[in-house]
DOVO-315836 format. One line per 8 residues: number of its first residue (from 0); their letters; for each residue x negated, y negated, z negated of C-alpha. Coordinates in Angstrom, 2 decimals, padded with zeros to 5 digits, always signed. Each point is the difference from the previous one (the first is absolute). Layout:
N
NUM = A = X:Y:Z; ...
***
This chain:
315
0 = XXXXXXXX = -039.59:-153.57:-063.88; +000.29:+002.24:-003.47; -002.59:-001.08:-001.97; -001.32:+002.54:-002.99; -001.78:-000.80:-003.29; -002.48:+002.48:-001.50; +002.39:+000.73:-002.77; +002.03:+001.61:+002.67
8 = XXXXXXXX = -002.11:+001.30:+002.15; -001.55:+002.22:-002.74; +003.00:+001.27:-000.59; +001.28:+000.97:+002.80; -003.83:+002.27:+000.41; +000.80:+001.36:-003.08; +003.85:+001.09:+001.50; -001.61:+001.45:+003.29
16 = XXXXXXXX = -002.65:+001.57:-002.27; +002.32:+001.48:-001.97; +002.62:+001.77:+002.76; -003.12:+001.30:+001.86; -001.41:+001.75:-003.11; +003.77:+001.34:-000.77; -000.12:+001.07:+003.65; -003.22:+001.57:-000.15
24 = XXXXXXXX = +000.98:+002.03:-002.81; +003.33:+000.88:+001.03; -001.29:+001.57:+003.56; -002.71:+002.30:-001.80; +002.09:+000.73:-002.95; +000.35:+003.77:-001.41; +001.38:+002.21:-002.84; -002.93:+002.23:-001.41
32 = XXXXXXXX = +001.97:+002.34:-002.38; -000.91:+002.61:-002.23; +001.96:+002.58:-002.84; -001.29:-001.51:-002.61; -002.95:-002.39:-001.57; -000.22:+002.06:-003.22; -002.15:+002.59:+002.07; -003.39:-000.46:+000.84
40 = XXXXXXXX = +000.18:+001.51:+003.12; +002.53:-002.11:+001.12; -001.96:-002.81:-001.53; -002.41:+000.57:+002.16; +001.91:+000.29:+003.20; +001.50:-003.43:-000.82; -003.70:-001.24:+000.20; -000.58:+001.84:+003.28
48 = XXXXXXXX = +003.36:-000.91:+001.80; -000.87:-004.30:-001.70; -004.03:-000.06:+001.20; +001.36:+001.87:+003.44; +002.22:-002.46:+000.40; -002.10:-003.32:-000.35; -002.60:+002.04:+002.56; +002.71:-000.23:+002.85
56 = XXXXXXXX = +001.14:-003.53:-001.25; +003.79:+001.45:-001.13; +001.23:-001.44:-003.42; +002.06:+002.72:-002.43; +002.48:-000.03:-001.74; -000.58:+002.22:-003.05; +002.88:+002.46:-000.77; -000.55:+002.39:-003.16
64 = XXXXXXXX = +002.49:+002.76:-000.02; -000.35:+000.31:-004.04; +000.95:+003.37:+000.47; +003.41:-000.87:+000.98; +001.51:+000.94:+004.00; +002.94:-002.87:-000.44; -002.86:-002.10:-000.90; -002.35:+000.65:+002.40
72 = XXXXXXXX = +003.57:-000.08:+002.53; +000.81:-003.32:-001.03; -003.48:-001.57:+000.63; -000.09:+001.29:+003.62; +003.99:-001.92:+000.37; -001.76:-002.84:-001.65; -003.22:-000.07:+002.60; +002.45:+000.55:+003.13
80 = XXXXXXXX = +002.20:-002.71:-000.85; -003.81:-002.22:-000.78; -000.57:+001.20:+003.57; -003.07:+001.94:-000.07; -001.90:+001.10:+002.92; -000.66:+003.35:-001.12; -000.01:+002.32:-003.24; -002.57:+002.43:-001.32
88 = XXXXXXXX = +001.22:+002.36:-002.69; -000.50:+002.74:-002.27; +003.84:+001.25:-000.54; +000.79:+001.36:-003.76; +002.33:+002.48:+001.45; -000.07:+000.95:+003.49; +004.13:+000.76:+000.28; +000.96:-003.38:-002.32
96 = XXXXXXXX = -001.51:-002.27:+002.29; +000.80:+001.30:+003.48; +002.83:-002.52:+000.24; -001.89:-002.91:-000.55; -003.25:+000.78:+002.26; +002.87:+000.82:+002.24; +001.85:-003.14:-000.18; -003.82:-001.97:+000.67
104 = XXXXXXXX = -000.30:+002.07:+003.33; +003.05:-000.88:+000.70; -000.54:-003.59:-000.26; -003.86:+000.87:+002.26; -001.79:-000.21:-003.15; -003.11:+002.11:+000.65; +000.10:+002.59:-002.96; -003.53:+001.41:-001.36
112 = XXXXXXXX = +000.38:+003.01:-002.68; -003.67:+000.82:-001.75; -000.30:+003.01:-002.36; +003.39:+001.16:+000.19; +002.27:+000.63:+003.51; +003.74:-000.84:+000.41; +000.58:+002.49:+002.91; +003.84:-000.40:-000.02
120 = XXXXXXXX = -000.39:-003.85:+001.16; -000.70:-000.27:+004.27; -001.49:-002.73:+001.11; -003.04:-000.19:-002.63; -003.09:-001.36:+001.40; -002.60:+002.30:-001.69; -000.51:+001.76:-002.87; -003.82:+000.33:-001.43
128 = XXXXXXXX = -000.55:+002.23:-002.94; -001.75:+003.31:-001.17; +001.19:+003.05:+000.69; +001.12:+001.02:-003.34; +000.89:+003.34:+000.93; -004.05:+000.86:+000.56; -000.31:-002.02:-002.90; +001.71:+002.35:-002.07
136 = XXXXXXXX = -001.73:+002.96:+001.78; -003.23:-001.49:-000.93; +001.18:+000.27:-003.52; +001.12:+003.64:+000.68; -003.88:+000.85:+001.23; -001.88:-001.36:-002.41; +002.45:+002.07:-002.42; -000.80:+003.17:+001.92
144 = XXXXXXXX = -003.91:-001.04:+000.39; -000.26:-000.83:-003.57; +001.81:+003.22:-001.12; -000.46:+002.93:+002.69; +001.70:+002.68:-002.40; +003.03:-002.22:-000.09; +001.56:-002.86:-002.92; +002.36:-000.54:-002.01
152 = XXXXXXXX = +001.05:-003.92:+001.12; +002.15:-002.89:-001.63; +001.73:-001.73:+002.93; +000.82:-004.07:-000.98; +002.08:-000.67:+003.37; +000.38:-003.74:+001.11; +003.32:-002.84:-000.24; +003.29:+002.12:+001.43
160 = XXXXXXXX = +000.56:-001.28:+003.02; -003.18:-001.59:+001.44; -001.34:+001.58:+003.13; -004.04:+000.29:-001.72; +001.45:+002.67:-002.35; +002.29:+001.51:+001.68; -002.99:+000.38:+002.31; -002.83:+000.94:-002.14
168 = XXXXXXXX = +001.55:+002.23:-001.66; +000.99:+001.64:+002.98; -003.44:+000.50:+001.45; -000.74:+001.61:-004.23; +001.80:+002.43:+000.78; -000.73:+000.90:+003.44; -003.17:+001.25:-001.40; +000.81:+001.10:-003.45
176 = XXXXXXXX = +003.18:+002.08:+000.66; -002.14:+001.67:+003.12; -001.14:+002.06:-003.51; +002.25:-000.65:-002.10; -000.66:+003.29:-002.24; -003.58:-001.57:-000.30; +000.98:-003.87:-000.84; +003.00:+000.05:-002.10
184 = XXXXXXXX = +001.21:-003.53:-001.11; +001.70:+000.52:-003.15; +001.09:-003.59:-000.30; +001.32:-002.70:+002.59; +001.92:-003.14:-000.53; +000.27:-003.30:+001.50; -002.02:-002.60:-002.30; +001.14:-003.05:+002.34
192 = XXXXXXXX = -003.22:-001.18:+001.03; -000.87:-001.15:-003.37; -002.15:-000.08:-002.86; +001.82:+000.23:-002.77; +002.14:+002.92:+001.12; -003.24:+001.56:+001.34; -000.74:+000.45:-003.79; +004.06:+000.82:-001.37
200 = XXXXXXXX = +000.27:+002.40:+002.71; -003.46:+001.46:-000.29; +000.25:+000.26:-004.04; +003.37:+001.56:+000.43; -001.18:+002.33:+002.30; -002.76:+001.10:-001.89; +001.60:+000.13:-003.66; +002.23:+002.85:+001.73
208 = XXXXXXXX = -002.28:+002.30:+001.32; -002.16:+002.70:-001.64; -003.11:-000.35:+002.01; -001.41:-003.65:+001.19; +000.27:+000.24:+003.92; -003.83:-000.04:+002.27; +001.46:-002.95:+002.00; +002.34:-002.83:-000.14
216 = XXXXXXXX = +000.12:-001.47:+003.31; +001.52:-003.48:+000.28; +001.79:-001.46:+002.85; -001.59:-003.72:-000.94; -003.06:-000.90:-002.05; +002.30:-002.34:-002.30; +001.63:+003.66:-001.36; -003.12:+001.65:+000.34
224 = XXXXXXXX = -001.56:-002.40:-002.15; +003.23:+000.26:-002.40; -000.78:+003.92:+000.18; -003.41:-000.34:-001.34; +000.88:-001.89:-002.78; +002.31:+002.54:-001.16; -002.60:+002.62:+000.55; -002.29:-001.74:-001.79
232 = XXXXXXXX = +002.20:-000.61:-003.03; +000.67:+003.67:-000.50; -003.59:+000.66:-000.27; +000.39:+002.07:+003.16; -003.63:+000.74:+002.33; -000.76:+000.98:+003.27; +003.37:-000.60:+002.15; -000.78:-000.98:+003.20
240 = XXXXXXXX = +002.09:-003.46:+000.26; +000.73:-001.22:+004.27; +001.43:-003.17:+000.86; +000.80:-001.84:+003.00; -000.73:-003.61:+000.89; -003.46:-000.36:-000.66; +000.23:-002.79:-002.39; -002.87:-002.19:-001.50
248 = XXXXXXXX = +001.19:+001.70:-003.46; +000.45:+003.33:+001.44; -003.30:+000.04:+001.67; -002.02:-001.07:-003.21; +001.40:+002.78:-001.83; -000.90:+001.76:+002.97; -003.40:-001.03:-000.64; -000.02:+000.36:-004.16
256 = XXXXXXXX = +001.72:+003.24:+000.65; +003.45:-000.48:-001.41; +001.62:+000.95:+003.37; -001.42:+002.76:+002.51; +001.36:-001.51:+003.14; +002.38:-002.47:+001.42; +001.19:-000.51:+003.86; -001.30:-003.44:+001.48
264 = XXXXXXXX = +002.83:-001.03:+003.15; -001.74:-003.41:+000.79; +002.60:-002.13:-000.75; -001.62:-002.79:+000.39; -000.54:+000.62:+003.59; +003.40:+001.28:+000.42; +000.98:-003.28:-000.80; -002.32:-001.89:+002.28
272 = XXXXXXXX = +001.23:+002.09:+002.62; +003.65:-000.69:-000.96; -000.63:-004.02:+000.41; -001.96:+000.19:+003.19; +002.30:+001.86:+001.48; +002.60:-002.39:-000.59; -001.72:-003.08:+000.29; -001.26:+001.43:+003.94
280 = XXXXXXXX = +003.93:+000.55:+000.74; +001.05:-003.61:-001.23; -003.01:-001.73:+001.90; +000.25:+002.06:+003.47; +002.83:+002.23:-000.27; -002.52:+002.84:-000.29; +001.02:+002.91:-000.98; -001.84:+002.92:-002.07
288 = XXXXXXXX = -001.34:+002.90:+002.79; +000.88:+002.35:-003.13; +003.61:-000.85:-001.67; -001.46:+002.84:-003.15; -003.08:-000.51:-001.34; -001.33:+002.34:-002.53; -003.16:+000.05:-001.35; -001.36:+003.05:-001.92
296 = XXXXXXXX = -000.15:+000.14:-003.55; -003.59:+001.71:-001.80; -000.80:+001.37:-003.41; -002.08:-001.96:-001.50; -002.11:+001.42:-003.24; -003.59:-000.83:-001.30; -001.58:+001.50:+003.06; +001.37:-002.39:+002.48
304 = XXXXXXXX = +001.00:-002.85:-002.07; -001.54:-002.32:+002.19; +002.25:+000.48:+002.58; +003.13:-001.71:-001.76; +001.53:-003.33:+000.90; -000.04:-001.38:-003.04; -003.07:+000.32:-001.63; -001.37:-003.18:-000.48
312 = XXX = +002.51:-000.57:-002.30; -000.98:+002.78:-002.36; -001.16:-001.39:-003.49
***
């Protein structure tokens, strides 16, 4: 008969202990990615997709793009050869990471995309997101609300290549160019999505023109916000400044005034959404009863301020 001393015996508990937490972990295991962590949107989908995640008792793997497709390519190689269950993510270009959300439904790797769709890839799970293209419309009607004998508009378009701009702007100019002798945008550029270039472009852009435009409409609040710093340095008054995002930052100068508008999507439950849906396909084998789900994007100024996602957060 094998007789075993306490020294040993605690050790092997601490061994079995050990493989099962390494097994619990590896069963529930998934990539949460997103474009980049220098965004506060994105920022805040992280949180969403991490606190959605400990809800339905997955563990994540977090995955930040930095703004880069081969990065953002190589961390979902990295998470299929970890053997994740599933993977939630944001792409940074729709087109540059086909192949890889391809190769994970290849290998039956259940494939969430939140905020922005990769329609070339079959076999995707879901996709839950806003419909940008009414986003952009809602930007469009506030335009024409705001300014019924027509504009002259400044038109900061999103990152090349990423399905929300592509989008939004889209749905701009399905209202805008339904009169376009009325609305006239004198100016449009990409500014990437960011800040910084929201105030190049936007000091560029107004250093070359006679006459200081009624609107500049943004395609995110992080180059809206850029916008209205350039506006302010010029001295410049009463241009009507729209974002889109509905950020704590964007909605305070909401509030104070510094911005007329911004567009709240509800990315936080987007992201929810994104996780549950994933985590009810890796528990039963459920599958979503809608494989698109788009929620509808609203204006949100002083009047309805209330109404926006994030506002708790507003300082």
């Amino acid at each position: 008969m094998r007789v075993f001393t306490a020294k040993k015996l605690a050790s092997c508990v601490v061994a079995l202990a050990a493989t099962a937490s390494f097994s619990v972990h590896a069963a529930d295991q998934i990539l949460a990615s997103v474009p980049g962590l220098t965004f506060p949107f994105f920022v805040h989908m992280m949180k969403a997709f991490k606190a959605e995640a400990q809800k339905q008792g997955l563990t994540v793997i977090e995955s930040d793009g930095q703004v880069s497709s081969p990065k953002q390519t190589a961390d979902i190689e990295a998470a299929l050869t970890k053997g994740v269950k599933g993977i939630v993510i944001s792409p940074n270009e729709v087109d540059a990471l086909a192949p890889a959300l391809q190769q994970a439904v290849d290998a039956k790797v259940p494939v969430v995309t939140v905020d922005r769709r990769v329609a070339k890839v079959d076999g995707i799970l879901a996709h839950v997101g806003a419909d940008n293209v009414k986003g952009g419309e809602a930007q469009g009607e506030l335009i024409v609300k705001l300014f019924p004998s027509g504009a002259t508009i400044i038109n900061l378009q999103g990152q090349s290549g990423a399905s929300p701009a592509i989008d939004r702007n889209k749905g701009l100019h399905n209202v805008l160019d339904k009169a376009k002798d009325k609305y006239k945008i004198v100016f449009e550029q990409t500014a990437g999505f960011d800040r910084a270039k929201g105030l190049s472009v936007t000091e560029a852009a107004l250093a070359g023109m006679p006459k200081p435009p009624q609107v500049i409409v943004a395609a995110n609040d992080d180059m809206a916000l850029g916008a209205m710093e350039a506006v302010k340095a010029r001295g410049l008054k009463g241009i009507t400044l729209i974002g889109f995002d509905a950020l704590p930052e964007a909605l305070a100068q909401v509030r104070d005034g510094g911005l007329t508008a911004t567009i709240e999507q509800f990315p936080g439950k987007q992201s929810s959404l994104g996780v549950q849906t994933l985590a009810d396909f890796i528990k039963s084998g459920k599958k979503p009863a809608q494989k698109v789900l788009l929620l509808t994007p609203v204006a949100i100024t002083k009047d309805n301020l209330k109404t926006a996602e994030r506002l708790g957060e507003v300082k």
